[in-house]
C-alpha positions as a Markdown table, in Angstrom:
| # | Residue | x | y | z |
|---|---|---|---|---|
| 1 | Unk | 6.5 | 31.9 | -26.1 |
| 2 | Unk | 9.7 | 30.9 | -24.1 |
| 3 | Unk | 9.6 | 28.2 | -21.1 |
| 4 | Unk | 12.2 | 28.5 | -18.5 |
| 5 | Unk | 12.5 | 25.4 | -16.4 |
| 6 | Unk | 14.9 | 25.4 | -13.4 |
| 7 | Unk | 16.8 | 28.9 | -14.8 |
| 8 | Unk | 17.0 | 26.8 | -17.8 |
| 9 | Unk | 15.6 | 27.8 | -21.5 |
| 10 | Unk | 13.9 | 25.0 | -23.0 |
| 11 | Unk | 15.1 | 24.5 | -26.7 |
| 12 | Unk | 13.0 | 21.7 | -28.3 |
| 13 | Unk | 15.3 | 18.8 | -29.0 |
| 14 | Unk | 15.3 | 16.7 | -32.7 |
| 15 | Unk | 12.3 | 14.3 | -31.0 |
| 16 | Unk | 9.3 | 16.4 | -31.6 |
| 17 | Unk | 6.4 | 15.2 | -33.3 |
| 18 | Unk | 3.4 | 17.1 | -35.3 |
| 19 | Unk | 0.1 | 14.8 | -35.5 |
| 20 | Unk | -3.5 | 14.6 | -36.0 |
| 21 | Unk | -5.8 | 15.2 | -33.0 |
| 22 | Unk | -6.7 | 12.1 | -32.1 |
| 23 | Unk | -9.9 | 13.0 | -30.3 |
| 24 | Unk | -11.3 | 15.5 | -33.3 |
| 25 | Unk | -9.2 | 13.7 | -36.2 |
| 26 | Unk | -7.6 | 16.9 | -37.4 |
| 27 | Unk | -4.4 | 17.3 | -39.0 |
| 28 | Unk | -1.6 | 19.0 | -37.4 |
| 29 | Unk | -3.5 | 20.1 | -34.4 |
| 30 | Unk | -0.8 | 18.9 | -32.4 |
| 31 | Unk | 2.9 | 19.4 | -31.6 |
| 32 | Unk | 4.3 | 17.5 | -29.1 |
| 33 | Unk | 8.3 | 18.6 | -28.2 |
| 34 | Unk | 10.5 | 16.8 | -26.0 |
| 35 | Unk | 11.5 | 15.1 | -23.6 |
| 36 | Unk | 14.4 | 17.3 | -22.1 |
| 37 | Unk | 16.6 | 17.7 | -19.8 |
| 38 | Unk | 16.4 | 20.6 | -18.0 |
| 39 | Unk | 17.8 | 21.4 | -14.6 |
| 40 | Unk | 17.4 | 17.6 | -13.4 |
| 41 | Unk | 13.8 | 17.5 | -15.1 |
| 42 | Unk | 12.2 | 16.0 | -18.1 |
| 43 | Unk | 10.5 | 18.8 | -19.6 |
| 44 | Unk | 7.7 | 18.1 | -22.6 |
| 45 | Unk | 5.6 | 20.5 | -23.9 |
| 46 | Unk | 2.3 | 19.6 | -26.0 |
| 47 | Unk | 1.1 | 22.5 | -28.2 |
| 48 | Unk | -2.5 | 21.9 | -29.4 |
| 49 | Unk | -4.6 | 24.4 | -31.4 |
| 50 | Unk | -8.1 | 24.0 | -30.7 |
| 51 | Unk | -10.2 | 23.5 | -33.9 |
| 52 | Unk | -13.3 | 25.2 | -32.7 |
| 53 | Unk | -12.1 | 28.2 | -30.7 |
| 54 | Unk | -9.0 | 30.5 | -31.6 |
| 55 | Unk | -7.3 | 29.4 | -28.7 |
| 56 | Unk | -3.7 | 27.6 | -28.3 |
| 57 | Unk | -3.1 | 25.1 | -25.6 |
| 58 | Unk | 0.4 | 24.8 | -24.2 |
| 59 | Unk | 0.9 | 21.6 | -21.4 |
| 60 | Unk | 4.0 | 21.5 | -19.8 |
| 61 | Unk | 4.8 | 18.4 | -17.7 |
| 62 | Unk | 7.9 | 18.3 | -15.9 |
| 63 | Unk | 9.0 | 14.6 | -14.1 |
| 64 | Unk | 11.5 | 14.5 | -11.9 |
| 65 | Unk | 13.5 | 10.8 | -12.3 |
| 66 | Unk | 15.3 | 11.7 | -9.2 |
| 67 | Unk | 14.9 | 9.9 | -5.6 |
| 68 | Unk | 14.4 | 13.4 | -3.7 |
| 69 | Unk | 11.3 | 16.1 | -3.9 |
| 70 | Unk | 12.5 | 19.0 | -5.8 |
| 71 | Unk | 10.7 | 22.4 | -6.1 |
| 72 | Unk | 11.9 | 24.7 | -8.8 |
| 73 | Unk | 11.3 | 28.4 | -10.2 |
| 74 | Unk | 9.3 | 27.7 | -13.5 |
| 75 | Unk | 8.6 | 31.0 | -16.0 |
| 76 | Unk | 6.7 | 31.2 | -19.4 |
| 77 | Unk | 7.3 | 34.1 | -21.0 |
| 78 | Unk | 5.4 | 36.1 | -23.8 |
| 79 | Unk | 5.8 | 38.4 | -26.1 |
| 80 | Unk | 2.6 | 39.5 | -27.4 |
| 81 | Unk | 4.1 | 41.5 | -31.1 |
| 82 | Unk | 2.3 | 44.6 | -30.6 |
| 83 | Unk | 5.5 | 46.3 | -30.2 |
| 84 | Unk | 5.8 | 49.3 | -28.3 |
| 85 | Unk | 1.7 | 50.5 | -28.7 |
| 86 | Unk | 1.3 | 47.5 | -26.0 |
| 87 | Unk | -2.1 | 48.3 | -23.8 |
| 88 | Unk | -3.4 | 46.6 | -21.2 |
| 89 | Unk | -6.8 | 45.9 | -22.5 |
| 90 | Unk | -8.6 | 44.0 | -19.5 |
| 91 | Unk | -7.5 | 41.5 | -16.3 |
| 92 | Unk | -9.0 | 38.9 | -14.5 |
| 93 | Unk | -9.1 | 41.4 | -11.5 |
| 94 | Unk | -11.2 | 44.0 | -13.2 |
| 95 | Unk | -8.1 | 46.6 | -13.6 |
| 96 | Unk | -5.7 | 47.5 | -16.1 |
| 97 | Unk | -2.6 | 46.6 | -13.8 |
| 98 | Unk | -1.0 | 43.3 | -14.0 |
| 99 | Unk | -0.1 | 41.6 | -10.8 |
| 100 | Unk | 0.1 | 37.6 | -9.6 |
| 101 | Unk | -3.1 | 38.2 | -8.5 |
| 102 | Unk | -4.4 | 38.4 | -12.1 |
| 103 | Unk | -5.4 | 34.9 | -14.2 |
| 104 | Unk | -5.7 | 36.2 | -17.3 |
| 105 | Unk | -4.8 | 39.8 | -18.9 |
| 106 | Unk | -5.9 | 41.0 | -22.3 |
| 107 | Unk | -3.5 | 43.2 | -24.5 |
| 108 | Unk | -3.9 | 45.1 | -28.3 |
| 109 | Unk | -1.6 | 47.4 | -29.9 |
| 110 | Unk | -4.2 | 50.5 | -29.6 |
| 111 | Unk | -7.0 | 50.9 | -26.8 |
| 112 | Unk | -9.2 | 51.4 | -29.3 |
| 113 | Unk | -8.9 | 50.5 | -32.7 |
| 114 | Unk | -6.3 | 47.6 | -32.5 |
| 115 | Unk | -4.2 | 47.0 | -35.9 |
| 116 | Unk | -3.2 | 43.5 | -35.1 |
| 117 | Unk | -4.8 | 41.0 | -32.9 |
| 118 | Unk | -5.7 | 40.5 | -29.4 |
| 119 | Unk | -4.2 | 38.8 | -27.1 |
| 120 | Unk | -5.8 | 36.5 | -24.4 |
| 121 | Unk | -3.2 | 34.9 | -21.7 |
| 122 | Unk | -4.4 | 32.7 | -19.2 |
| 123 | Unk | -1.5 | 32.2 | -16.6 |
| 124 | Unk | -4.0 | 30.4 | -14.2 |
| 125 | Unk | -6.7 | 29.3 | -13.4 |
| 126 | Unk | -9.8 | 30.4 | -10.7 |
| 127 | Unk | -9.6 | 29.7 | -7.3 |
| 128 | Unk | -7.2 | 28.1 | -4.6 |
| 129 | Unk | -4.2 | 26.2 | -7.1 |
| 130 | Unk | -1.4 | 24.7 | -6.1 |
| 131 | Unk | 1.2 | 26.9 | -7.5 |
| 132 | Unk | -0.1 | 30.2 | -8.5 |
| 133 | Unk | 1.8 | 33.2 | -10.7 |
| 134 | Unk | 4.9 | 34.2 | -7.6 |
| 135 | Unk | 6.1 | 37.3 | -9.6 |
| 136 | Unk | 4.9 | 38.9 | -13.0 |
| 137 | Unk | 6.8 | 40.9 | -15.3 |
| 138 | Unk | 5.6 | 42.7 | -18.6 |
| 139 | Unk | 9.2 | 42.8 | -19.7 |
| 140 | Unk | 10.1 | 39.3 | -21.8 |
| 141 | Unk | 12.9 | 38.8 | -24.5 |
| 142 | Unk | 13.3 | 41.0 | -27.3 |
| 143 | Unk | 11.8 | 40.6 | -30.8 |
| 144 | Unk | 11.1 | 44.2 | -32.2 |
| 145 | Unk | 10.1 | 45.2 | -28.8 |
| 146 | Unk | 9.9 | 44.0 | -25.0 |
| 147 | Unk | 6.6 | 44.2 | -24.2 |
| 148 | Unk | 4.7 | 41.2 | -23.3 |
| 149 | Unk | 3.9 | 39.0 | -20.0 |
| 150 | Unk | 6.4 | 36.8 | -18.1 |
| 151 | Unk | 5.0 | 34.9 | -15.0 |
| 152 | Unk | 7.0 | 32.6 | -12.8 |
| 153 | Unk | 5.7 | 29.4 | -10.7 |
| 154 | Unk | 7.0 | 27.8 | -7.8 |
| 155 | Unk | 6.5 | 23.9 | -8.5 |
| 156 | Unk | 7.3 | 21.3 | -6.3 |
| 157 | Unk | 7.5 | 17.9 | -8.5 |
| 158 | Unk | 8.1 | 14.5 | -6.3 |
| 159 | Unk | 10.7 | 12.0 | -5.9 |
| 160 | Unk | 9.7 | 9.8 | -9.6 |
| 161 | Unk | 6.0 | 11.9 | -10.1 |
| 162 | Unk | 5.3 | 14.6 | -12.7 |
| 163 | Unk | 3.5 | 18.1 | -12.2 |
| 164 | Unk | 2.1 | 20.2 | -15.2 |
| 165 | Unk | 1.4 | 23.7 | -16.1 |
| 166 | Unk | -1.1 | 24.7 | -18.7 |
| 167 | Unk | -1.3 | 28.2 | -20.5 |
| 168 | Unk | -3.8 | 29.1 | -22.6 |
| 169 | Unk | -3.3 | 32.0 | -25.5 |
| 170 | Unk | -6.1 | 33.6 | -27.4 |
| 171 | Unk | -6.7 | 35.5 | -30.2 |
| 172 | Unk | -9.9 | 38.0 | -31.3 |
| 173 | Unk | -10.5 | 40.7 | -33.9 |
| 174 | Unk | -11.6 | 43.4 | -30.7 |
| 175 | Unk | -10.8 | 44.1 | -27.6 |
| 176 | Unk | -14.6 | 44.0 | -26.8 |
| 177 | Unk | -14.5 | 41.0 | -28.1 |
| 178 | Unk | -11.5 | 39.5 | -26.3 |
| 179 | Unk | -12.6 | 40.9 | -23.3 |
| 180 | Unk | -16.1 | 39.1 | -22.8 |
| 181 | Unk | -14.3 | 35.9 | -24.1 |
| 182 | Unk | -11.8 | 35.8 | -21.4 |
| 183 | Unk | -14.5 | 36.1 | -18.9 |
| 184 | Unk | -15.9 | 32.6 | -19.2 |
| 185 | Unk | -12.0 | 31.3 | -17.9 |
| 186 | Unk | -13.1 | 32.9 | -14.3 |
| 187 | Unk | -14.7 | 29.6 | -13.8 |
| 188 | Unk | -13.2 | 25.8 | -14.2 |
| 189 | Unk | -13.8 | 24.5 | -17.6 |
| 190 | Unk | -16.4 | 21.4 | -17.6 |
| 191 | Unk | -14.9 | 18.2 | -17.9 |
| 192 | Unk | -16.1 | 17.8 | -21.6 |
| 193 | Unk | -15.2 | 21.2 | -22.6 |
| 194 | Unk | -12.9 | 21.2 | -25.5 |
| 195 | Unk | -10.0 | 23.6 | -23.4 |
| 196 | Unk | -9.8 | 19.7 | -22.0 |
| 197 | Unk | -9.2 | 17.9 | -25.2 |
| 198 | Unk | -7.4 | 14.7 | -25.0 |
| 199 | Unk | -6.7 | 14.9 | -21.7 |
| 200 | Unk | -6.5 | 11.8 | -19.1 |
| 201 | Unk | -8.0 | 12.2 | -15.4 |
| 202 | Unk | -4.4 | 11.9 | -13.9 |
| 203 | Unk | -3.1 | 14.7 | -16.8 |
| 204 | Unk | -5.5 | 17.1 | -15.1 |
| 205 | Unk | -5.2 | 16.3 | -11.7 |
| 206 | Unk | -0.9 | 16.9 | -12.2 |
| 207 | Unk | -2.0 | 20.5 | -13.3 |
| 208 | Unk | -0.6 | 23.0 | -10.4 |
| 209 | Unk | -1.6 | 26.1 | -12.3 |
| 210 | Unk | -4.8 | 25.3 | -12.2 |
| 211 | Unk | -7.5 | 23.1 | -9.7 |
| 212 | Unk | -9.0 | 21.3 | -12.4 |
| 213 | Unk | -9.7 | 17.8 | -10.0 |
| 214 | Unk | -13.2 | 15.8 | -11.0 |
| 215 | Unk | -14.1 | 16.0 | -7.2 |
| 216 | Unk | -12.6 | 17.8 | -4.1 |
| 217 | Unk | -14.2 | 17.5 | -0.9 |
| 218 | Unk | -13.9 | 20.7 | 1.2 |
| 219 | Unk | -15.2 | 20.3 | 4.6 |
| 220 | Unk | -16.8 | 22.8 | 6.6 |
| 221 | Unk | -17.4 | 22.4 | 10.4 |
| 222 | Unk | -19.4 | 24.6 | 13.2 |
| 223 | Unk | -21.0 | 24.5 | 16.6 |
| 224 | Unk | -24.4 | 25.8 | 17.6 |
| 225 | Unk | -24.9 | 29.3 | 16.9 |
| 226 | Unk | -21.4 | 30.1 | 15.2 |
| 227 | Unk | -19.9 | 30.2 | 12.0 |
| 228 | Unk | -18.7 | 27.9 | 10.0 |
| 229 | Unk | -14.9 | 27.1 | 9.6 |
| 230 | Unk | -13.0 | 25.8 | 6.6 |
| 231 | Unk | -14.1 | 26.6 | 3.5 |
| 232 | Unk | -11.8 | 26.3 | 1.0 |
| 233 | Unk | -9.2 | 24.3 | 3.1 |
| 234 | Unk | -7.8 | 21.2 | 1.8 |
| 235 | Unk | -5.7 | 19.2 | 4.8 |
| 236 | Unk | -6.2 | 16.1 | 6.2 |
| 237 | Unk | -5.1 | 17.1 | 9.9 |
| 238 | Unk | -8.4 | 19.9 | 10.3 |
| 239 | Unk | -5.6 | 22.5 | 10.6 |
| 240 | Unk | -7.8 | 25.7 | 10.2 |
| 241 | Unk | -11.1 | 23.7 | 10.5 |
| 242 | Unk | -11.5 | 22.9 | 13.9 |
| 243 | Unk | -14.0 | 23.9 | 16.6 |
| 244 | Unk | -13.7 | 23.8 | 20.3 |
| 245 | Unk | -16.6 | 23.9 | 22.7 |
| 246 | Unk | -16.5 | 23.3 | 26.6 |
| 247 | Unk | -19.0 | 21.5 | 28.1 |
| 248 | Unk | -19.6 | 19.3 | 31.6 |
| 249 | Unk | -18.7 | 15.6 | 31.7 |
| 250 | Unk | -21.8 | 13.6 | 30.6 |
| 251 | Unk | -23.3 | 16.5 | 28.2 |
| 252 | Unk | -24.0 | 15.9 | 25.1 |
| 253 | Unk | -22.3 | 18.5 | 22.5 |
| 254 | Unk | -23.4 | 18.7 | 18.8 |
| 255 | Unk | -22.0 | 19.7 | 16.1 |
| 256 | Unk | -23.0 | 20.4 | 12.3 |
| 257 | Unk | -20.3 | 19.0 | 9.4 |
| 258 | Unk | -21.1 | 20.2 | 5.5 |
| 259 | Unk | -18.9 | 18.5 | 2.7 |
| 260 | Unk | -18.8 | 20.1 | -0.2 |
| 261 | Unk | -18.0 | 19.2 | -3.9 |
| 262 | Unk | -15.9 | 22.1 | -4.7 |
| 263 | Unk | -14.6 | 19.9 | -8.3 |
| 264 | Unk | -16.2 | 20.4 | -11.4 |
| 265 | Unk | -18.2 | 17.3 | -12.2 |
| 266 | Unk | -20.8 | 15.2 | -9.8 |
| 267 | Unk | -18.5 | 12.6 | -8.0 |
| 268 | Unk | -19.1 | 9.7 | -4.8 |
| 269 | Unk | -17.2 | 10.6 | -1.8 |
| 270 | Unk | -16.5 | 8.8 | 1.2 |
| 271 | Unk | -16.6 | 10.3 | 4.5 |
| 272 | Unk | -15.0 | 8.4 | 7.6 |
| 273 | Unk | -15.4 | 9.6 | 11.8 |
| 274 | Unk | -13.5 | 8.4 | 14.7 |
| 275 | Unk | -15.1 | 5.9 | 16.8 |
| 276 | Unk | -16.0 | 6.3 | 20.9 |
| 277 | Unk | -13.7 | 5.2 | 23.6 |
| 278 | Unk | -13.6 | 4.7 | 26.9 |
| 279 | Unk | -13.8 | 8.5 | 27.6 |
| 280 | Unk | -15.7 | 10.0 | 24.6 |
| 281 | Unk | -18.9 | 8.8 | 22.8 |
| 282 | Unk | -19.2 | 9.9 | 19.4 |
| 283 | Unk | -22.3 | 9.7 | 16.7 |
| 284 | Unk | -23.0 | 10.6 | 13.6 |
| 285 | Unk | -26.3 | 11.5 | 11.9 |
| 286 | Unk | -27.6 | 12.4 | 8.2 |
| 287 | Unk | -30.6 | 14.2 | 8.4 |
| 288 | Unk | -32.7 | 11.6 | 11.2 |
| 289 | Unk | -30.7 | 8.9 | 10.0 |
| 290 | Unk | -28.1 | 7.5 | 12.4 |
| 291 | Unk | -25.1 | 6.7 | 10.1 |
| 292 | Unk | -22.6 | 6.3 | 12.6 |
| 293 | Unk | -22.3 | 2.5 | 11.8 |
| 294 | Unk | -21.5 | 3.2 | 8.6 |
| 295 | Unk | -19.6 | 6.5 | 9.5 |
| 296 | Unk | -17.0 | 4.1 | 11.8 |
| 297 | Unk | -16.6 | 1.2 | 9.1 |
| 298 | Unk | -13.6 | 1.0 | 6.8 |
| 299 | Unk | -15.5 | 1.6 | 4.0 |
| 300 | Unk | -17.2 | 5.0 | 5.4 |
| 301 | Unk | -20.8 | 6.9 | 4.5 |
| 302 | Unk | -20.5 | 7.2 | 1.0 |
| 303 | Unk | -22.7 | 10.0 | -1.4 |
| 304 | Unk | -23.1 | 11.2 | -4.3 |
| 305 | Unk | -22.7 | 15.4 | -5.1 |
| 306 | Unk | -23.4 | 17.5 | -8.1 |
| 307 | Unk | -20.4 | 20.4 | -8.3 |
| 308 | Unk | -21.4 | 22.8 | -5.3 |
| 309 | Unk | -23.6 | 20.5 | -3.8 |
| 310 | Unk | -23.3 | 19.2 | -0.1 |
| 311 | Unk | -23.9 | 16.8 | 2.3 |
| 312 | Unk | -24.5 | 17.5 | 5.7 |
| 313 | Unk | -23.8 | 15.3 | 8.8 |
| 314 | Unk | -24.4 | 16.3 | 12.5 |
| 315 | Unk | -21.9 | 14.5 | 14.9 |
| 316 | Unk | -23.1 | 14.4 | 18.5 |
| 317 | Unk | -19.7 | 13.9 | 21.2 |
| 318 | Unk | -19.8 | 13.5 | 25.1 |
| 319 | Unk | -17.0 | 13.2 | 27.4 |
| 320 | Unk | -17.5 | 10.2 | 29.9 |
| 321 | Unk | -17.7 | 11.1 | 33.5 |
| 322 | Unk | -14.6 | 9.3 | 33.8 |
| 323 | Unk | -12.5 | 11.4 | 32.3 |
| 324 | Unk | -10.2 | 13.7 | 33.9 |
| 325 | Unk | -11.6 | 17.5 | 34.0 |
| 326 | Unk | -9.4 | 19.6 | 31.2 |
| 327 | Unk | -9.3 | 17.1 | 29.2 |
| 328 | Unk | -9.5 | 17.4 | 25.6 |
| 329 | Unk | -11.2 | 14.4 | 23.0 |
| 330 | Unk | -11.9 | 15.2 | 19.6 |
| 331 | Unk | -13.5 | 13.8 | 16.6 |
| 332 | Unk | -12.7 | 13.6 | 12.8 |
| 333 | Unk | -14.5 | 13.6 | 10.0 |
| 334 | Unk | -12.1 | 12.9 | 6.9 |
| 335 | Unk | -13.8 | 12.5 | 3.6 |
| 336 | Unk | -12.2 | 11.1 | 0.4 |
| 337 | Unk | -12.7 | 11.3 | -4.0 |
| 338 | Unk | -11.0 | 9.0 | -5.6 |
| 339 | Unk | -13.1 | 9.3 | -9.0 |
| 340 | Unk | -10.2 | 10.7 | -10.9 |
| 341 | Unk | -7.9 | 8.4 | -9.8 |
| 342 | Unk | -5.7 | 10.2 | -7.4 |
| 343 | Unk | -7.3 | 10.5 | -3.5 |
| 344 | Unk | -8.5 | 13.9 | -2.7 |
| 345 | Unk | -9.0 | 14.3 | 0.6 |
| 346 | Unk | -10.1 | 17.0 | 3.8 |
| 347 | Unk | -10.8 | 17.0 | 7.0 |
| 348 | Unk | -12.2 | 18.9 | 10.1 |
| 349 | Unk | -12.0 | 18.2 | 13.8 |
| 350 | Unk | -14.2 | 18.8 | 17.0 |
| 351 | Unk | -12.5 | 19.3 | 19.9 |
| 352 | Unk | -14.4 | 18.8 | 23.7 |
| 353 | Unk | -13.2 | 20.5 | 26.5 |
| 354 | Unk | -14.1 | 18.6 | 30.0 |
| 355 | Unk | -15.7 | 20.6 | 32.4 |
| 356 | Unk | -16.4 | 19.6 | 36.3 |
C-alpha cells in the first residue's frame, strides 16, 4: 500500500514507532510512521491490525501548519498480489465494475477457487462524506504485476487543522466468505466497534472519507400537503431546504420541521428559531406544547435522539397587516451537536410571501 500526498510518495522517515495496543494491551498491534513533510503537509500514518477480525487499519492524518486553506489530490494505492489472475469478486454497488461510486470492492486470484487470499478494500465509507473516491484506477505500481486498486481524494485541510482518511484492508479464505463480510461496512460502524479502536471523538470527526460524527442533525422541512425537503443536507443557510408558501397578511401559515439524528450513537441537540418582529409573528410547537420560549432563547429547545430518531416541531408564521404586499419574512430553525466535540450543525428556512 503506497500513499500519495500532494503528488508526493510518502516514504516513512527514521521516527516511526511499533507498540502495544493500548486499548487491547497487545503487542505490536501498532505502527505508527511519521510525521512528514509532504507537499506543505504533515503526513502520519497509523497502521493497526485488529486482534479480533483479520482486518488492517490504515489512518492517515494530514495537518497543514500553514496560514491559508489548502485542498490537495490525495491517492492510496494497492496492489492486491494476485498477479495477473486478478478478479473482481464483489462491490459495494452490487456489480463487478469498479467505479468512485463503489466503497468497497472484493478481489481473489481465481473466481472460484482462489489460491491466495481475499482481498477486502474499503475506500469509503456509506453515505454523504466529505471527500469521496474522485477517480479510481485498477492499475497501481508494479510488483510482479499491476493489478490492484488506486483511488484518489480531494481534501481540503484548513489553515493550522488536520483532516484524515481511513482505509480498511481485509483478508478471508473465500470469496463467499469475503463477500458477506464486506457487507456489514455498508453501514457506519458503532461507536464501540473495534474498526474504532483507540480512536478520540475529534480523530473521527477529522475523517473526510468517511461520516463517522457521534450526532448530525439533518433537518427536514415541509408545508401542508407537500413533501418534505432536505434530507440529507448539511448547511447552515437552508440552501436546498427551504419552503415557500403565499398567503394574505394576517393568516396564519404552518409549517412542519423533523430533525433527524442521522450519526451513529444517541446524542442532545439543540435547536434554535428566529424570533417575531414588527412584521412577522413566529411560534413554535412540540407536539401541543408551545416551546417557542425556549425555541427563541440562547440556549434553544434541547432533545435527546437515538440514531434515526426524530423530533418534530411545527412552526406557525404570519405576516403583520403592516407589511408591504410581496414581501418576503422567513424563519429558521438551526439545530446544533456538539457531543463529539466539534459543532454539527443544519438548518431549514420558511419563507412567507405577502398577499393583499
Amino acid at each position: 500500500m503506497l500513499f500519495f500526498v500532494n503528488g508526493h510518495e510518502m516514504v516513512s522517515p527514521t521516527n516511526w514507532d511499533v507498540q502495544t495496543d493500548p486499548v487491547n494491551n497487545t503487542l505490536n498491534r501498532v505502527l505508527t510512521s511519521g510525521p512528514s513533510s509532504l507537499g506543505g503537509l504533515n503526513t502520519t500514518v497509523e497502521y493497526r491490525a485488529l486482534p479480533n477480525q483479520q482486518v488492517l487499519r490504515s489512518m492517515v492524518t494530514l495537518s497543514n501548519p500553514g496560514t491559508t486553506s489548502m485542498t490537495i489530490p490525495f491517492t492510496v494505492a494497492t496492489n492486491f498480489g494476485s498477479d495477473s489472475g486478478t478478479t473482481v469478486i464483489a462491490t459495494s454497488s452490487g456489480d463487478a465494475a469498479v467505479s468512485t461510486a463503489d466503497r468497497w470492492l472484493v478481489t481473489a486470484d481465481n473466481a472460484v477457487t482462489p489460491g491466495d487470499a481475499v482481498n477486502t478494500s474499503v475506500l469509503a465509507g456509506p453515505g454523504a462524506v466529505a471527500a469521496p473516491p474522485a477517480s479510481t484506477s485498477q492499475v497501481v505500481f508494479d510488483c510482479a504485476d499491476r493489478d490492484g486498486i488506486q483511488a484518489t481524494y480531494n481534501v481540503t485541510i484548513p489553515a493550522g487543522g488536520s483532516r484524515a482518511l481511513m482505509f480498511l484492508n481485509e483478508l478471508s479464505g473465500t470469496n463467499a466468505a469475503a463477500t458477506t463480510g464486506a457487507a456489514r461496512f455498508n453501514t457506519n460502524p458503532a461507536a464501540t466497534d473495534e474498526l474504532l479502536t483507540g480512536l478520540s471523538d475529534a480523530q473521527r470527526d477529522s475523517i473526510v472519507n468517511w461520516r463517522l460524527t457521534e450526532g448530525q442533525p439533518d433537518g427536514l422541512i415541509r408545508k401542508p400537503h407537500h413533501p418534505y425537503v432536505g434530507n440529507n443536507i448539511y448547511n447552515t443557510t437552508g440552501r436546498g431546504q427551504t419552503v415557500r408558501s403565499k398567503v394574505h397578511r394576517g393568516d396564519w401559515q404552518k409549517f412542519t420541521v423533523r430533525i433527524y439524528n442521522d450519526g451513529n450513537t444517541r446524542t442532545t441537540f439543540t435547536a434554535q428559531g428566529l424570533s417575531s418582529t414588527s412584521k412577522v409573528r413566529v411560534k413554535y410547537f412540540a407536539g401541543a406544547t408551545n416551546v417557542t420560549t425556549a425555541m427563541k432563547s440562547t440556549q434553544g429547545l434541547s432533545f435527546s435522539l437515538a440514531p434515526g430518531q426524530y423530533k418534530q416541531i411545527k412552526v406557525k408564521m404570519k405576516i403583520t397587516r403592516s407589511a408591504h404586499v410581496g414581501v418576503h419574512k422567513f424563519a429558521k430553525v438551526l439545530t446544533t451537536s456538539s457531543s463529539s466535540g466539534v459543532n454539527k450543525q443544519d438548518a431549514v428556512r420558511a419563507i412567507l410571501i405577502a398577499r393583499s
